[in-house]
C-alpha positions in Angstrom: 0.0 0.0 0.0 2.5 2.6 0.9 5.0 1.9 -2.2 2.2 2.4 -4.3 1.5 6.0 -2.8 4.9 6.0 -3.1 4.7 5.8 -6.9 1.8 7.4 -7.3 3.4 11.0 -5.5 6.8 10.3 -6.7 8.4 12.9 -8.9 8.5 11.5 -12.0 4.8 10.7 -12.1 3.8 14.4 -10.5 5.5 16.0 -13.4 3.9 13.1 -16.1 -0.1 14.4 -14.9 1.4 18.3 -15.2 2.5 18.2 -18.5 -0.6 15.8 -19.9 -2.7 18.3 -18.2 -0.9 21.1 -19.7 -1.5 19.7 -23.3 -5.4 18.8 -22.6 -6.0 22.0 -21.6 -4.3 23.5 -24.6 -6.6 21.5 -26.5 -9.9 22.3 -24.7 -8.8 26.0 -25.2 -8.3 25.2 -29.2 -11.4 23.4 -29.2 -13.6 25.9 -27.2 -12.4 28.9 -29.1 -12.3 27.1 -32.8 -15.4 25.5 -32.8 -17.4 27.1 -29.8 -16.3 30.6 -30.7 -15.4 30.1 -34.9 -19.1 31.6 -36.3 -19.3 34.4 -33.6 -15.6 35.5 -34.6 -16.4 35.3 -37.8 -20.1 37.0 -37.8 -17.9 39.9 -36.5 -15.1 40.1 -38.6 -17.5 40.5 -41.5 -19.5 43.1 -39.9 -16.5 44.9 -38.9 -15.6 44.6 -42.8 -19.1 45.7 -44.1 -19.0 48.5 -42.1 -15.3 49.6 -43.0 -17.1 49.4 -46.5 -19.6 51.4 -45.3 -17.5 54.2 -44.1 -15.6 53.9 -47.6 -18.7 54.3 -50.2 -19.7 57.0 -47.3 -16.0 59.1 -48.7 -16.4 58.4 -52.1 -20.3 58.3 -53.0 -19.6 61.4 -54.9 -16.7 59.8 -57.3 -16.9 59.6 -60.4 -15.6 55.6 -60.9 -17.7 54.8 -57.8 -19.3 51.4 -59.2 -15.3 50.7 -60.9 -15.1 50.8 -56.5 -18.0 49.2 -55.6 -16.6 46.2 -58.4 -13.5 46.2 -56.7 -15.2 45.6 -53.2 -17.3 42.9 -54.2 -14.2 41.5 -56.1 -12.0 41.4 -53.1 -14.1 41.2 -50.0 -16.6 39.0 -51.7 -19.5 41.6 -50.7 -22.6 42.8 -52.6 -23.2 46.4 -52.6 -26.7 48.0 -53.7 -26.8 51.7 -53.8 -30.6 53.2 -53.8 -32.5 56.9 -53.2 -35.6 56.9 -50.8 -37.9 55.5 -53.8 -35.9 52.2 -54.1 -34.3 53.1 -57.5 -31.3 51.4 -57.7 -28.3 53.9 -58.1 -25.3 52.0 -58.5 -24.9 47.8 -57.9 -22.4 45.4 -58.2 -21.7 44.1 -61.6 -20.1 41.0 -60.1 -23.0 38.9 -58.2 -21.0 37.2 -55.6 -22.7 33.8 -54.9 -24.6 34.1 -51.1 -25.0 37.8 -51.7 -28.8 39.3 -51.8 -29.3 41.3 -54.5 -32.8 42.2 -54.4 -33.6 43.4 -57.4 -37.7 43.4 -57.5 -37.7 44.8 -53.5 -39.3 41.6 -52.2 -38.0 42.3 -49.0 -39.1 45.3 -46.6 -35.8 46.1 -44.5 -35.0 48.5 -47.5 -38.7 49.9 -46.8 -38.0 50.1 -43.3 -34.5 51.3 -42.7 -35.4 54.3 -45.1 -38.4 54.9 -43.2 -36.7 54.6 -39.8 -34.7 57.8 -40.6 -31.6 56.0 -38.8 -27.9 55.9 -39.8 -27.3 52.8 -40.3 -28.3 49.6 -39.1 -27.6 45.7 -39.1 -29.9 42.6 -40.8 -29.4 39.0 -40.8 -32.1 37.3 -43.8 -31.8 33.8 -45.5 -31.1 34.0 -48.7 -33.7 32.1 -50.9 -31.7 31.3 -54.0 -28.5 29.9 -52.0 -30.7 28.6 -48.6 -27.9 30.9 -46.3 -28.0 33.1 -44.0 -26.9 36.3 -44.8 -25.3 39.7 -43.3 -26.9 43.0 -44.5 -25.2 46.6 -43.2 -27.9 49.6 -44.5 -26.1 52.5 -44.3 -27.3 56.3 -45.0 -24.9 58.3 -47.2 -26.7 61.6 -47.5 -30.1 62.6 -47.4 -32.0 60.8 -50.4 -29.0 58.1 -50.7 -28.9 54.6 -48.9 -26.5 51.8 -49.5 -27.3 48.4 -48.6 -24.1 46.2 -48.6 -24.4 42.5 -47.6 -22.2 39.5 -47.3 -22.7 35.7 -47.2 -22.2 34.2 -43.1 -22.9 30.6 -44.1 -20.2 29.4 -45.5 -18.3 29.1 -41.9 -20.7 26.6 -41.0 -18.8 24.3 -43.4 -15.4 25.6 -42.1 -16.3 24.7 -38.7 -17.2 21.0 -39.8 -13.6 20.7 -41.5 -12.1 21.9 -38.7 -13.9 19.8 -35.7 -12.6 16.5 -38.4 -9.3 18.0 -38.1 -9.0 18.7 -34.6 -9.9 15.1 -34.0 -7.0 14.2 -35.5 -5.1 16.8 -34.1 -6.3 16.2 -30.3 -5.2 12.1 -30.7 -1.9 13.1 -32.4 -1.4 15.9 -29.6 -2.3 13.6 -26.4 -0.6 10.5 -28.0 2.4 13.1 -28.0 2.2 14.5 -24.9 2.5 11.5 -23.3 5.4 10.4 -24.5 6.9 13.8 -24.3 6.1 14.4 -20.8 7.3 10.9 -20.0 10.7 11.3 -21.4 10.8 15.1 -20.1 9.5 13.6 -16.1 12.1 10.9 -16.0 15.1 13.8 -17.6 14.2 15.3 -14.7 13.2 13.1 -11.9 16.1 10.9 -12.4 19.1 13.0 -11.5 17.0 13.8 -8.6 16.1 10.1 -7.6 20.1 9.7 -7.5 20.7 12.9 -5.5 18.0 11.4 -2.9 19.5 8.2 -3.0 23.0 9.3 -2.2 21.2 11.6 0.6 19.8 8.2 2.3 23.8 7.5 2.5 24.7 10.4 3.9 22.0 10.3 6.6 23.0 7.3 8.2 26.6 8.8 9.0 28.2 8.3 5.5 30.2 11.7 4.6 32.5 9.9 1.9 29.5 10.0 -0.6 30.1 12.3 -3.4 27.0 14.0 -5.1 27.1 14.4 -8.3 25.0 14.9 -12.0 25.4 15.3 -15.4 22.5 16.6 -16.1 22.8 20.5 -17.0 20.2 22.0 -14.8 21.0 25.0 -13.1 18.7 24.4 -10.2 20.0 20.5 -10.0 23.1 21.5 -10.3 23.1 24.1 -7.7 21.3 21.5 -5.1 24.4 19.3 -6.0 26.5 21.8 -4.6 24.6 22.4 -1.6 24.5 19.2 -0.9 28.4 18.6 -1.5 28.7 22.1 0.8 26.3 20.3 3.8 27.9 17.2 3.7 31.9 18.5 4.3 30.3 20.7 6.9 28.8 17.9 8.2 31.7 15.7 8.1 33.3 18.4 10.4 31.1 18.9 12.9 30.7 15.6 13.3 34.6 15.6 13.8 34.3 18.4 16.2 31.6 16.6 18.1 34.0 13.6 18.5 36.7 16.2 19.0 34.6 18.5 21.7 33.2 15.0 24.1 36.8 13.5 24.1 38.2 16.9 25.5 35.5 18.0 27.7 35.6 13.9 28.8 39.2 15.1 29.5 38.9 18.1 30.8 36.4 16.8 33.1 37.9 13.4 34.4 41.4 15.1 35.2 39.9 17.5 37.7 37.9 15.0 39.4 40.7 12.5 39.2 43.0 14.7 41.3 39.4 15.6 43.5 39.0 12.7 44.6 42.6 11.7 44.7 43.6 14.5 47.1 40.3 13.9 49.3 41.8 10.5 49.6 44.8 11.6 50.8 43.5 14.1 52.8 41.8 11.6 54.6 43.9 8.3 54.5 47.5 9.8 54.2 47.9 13.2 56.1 44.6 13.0 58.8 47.5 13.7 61.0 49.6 16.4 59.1 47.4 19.6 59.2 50.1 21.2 57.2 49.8 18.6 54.2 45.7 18.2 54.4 45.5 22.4 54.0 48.1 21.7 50.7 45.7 19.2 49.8 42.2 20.8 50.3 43.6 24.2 48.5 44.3 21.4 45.7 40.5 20.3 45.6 39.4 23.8 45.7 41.4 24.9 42.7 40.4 21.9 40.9 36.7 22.4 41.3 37.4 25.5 40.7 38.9 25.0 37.2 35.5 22.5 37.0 33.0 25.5 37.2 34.9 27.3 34.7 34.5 25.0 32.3 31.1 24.1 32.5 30.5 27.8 33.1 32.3 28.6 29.9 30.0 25.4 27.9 26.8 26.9 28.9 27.5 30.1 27.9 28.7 29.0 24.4 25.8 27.0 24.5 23.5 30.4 25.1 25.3 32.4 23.3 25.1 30.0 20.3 21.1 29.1 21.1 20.5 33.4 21.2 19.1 33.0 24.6 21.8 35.3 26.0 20.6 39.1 25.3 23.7 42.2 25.3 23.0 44.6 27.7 24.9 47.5 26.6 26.2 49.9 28.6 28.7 53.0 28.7 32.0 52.2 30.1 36.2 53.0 30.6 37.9 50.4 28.4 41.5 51.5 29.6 40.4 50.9 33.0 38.7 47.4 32.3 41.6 46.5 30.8 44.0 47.3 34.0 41.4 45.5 36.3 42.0 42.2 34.2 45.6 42.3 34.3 45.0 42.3 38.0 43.4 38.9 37.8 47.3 38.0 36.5 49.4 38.7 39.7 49.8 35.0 40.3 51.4 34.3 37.3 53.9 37.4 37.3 54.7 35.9 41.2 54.9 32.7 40.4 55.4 31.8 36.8 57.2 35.0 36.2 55.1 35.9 33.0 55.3 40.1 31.9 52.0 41.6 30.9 53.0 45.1 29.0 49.5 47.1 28.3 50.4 49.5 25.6 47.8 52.8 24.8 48.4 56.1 24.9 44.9 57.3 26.4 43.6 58.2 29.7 40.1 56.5 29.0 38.4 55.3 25.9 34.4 55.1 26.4 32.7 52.6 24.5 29.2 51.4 24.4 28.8 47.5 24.2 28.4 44.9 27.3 30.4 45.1 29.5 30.6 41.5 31.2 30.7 39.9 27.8 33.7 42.4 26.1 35.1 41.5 29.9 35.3 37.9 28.6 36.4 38.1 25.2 39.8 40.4 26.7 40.2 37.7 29.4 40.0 34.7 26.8 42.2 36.6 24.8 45.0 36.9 27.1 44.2 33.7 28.7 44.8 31.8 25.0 48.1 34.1 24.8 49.5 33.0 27.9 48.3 29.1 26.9 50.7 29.3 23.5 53.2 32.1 24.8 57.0 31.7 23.8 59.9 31.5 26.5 60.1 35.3 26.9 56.3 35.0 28.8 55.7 38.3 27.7 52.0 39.0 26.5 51.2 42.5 24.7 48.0 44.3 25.4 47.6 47.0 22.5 45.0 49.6 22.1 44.9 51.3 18.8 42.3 54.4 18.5 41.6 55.3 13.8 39.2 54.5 12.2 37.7 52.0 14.8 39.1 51.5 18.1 41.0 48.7 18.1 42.3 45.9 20.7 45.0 43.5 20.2 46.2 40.8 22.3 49.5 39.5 21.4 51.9 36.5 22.0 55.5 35.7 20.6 55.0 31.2 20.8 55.2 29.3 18.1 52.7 31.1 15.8 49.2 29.0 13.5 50.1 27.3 10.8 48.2 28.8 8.1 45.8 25.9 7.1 44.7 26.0 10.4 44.2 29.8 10.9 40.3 28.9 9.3 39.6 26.6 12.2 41.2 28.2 15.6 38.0 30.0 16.5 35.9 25.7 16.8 35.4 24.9 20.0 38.8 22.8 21.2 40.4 22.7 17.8 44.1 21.9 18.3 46.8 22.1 15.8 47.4 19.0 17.4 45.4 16.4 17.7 46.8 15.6 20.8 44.8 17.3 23.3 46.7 18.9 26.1 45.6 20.6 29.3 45.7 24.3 29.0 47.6 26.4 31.7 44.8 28.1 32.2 41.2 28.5 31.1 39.5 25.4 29.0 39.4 25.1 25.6 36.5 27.2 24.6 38.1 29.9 25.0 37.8 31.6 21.4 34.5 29.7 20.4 33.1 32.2 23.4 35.1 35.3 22.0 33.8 34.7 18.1 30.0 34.0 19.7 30.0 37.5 21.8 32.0 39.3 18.9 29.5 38.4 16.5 27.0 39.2 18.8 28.3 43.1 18.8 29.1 42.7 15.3 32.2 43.4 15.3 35.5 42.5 13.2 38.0 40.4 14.3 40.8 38.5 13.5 44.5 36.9 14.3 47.4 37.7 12.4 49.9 34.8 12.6 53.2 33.8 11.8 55.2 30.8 12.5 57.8 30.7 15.4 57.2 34.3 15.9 53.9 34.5 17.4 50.6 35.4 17.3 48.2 38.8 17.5 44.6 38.5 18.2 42.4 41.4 17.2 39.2 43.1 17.6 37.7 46.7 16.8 34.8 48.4 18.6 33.1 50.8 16.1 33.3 54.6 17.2 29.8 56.0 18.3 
């Protein structure tokens, strides 16, 4: 039951019914407006052309070759022309009887009676003709004051037309559907089929497979442009699906190593030193830092995660940037202490007032520096720069080893490494510029890193002047 739904609402089938529809409607239009519509075109034609007659015996019944005209009317047009005063005297007539024309030549019939007597213009008769049996169209028509012309033309002859053409259009209506099925056949499978393929290779692709290749050679922009699209979906795929793999093996890491030592240190805490208040203090201050490096990381994944989900709103405010940055760098008197690390802020301003959040460009300066420290060189020395042109601009620089340049593209994933390897950073986690591209992008701003190998790296950002 369901394949043959299946068939029935498949593509190939959908655009089979359009196209045979298409052609059968075509037809019913030719068939409507030949046959339906033929005599009532053609009644009209012919009384447009009486009258354009009309209007031209109207110009010229003063000429002096008016019935070498009137000849010439009846000759081409195949139209009778009687030209009579108000007694019914006949003025002027066709020489050249035209067969289904009236020409009334003993005044049998009244209109002529009546039109003169109705003291109008002109007016419009339709008689049967008793010598041919057909109807005909008669245009009286009042050319001066004592002067009517009385100009008719055979209708019947269409009637005959009409049969010819409903034989022929039975001809033409098989011959037509017959073709239009095979047409749209052959045109429904040209263009279902590449699509068929495309969906087939999709199938693959959904169930994990990113080494399918889409592909057609069919030239069809559209197809051709979904082939792409699909090509572009599937390597993006393929990496996130890497970064996924990537991103639970490090945050598995970066998870299981702080516990480890938490619960390695409690142990000792309590097995080891229960006696040794001095070793127990070294140990707890160990737990504490290692939960504490714990609720920075999975403070730093939720707010990726509602940064990224658009849950997490800017609240912008006015504020000193100089001075934000100074209050950082106070966050880094360990390290100068202990690890001997040099943090030189360079600017030449006593404040710079921006508008943006403040908490979030907070976090982006802190990651900043944080990832700086992470891949500084043996100097330790991390630059803080502050540019004020054009845009005000930030730069946090280190002088490590530098990005190789086909990984420059990928630094700002969440824990991409150069390195597959994953190692524990000195400080922060590995989110660290994932968060600063989310809240940059955010305050759409531009950013960057300029990069080069064994000399170091400068990460940028610039805050638009208001």
């Amino acid at each position: 039951m369901m394949r043959n739904k299946l068939r029935k609402n498949s593509l190939t089938i959908k655009i089979w019914k359009y196209l045979v529809l298409f052609s059968v409607i075509i037809l019913t239009f030719l068939w409507f407006f030949q046959v339906v519509f033929l005599k009532t075109y053609y009644k009209s034609v012919k009384k447009k052309e009486i009258k354009q007659v009309a209007k031209t015996l109207t110009n010229k019944i003063n000429n002096g070759n008016l019935s070498q005209i009137i000849d010439n009317i009846t000759y081409d047009k195949n139209i009778c022309v009687e030209i009579v005063d108000n007694s019914l005297s006949i003025i002027q007539s066709s020489s050249i009887i035209s067969r289904g024309c009236i020409m009334d030549l003993t005044n049998s019939y009244t209109y002529k009676e009546d039109f003169i007597k109705s003291n109008l213009k002109s007016a419009s008769y339709e008689l049967e003709n008793p010598r041919f049996k057909n109807n005909t169209l008669i245009y009286a028509v009042k050319l001066d004051n004592y002067i009517y012309a009385f100009i008719n033309t055979s209708i019947d002859p269409i009637d005959s037309t009409a049969s010819i053409l409903k034989n022929q259009l039975v001809y033409v209506t098989v011959l037509v559907l017959i073709l239009s099925f095979l047409i749209a056949y052959f045109i429904s499978k040209h263009i279902s089929n590449p699509i068929i393929k495309i969906n087939k290779s999709a199938k693959i692709m959904a169930n994990g497979d990113y080494d399918i290749f889409f592909s057609t050679s069919e030239d069809i922009k559209e197809i051709n442009e979904l082939v792409e699209t699909l090509n572009y979906t599937k390597d993006e795929l393929r990496k996130t699906d890497e970064l996924r793999r990537d991103l639970m093996a490090n945050v598995s890491h970066d998870l299981k190593t702080p516990l480890t030592m938490i619960k390695a240190y409690a142990e000792m805490a309590r097995d080891l030193n229960i006696k040794n208040e001095k070793k127990q203090i070294e140990n707890l201050n160990i737990i504490i830092d290692e939960a504490d490096r714990l609720n920075i990381l999975v403070n730093d994944i939720l707010d990726l995660s509602k940064m990224q989900s658009e849950i997490d709103n800017l609240k912008y405010e006015n504020f000193d940037l100089i001075e934000l940055i100074y209050d950082i760098l106070k966050r880094y008197d360990f390290l100068i202490t202990k690890e001997k690390y040099v943090f030189k802020f360079n600017h030449n301003y006593k404040k710079i007032i921006i508008n943006a959040d403040k908490k979030k460009i907070e976090q982006v300066i802190y990651n900043l520096i944080n990832n700086a420290i992470n891949y500084s060189g043996n100097d330790n020395l991390i630059e803080i720069n502050v540019i004020k042109a054009k845009n005000i601009r930030v730069e946090v620089k280190d002088h490590g080893k530098g990005i190789n340049k086909k990984d420059i593209n990928h630094i700002w994933d969440r824990y991409y490494k150069n390195e597959k390897k994953h190692k524990r950073n000195l400080i922060g986690t590995g989110l660290g510029l994932s968060i600063v591209k989310s809240i940059l992008e955010k305050h759409n701003y531009k950013y960057g890193v300029i990069s080069e190998e064994n000399k170091g790296s400068t990460f940028y950002f610039e805050i638009k002047k208001e």
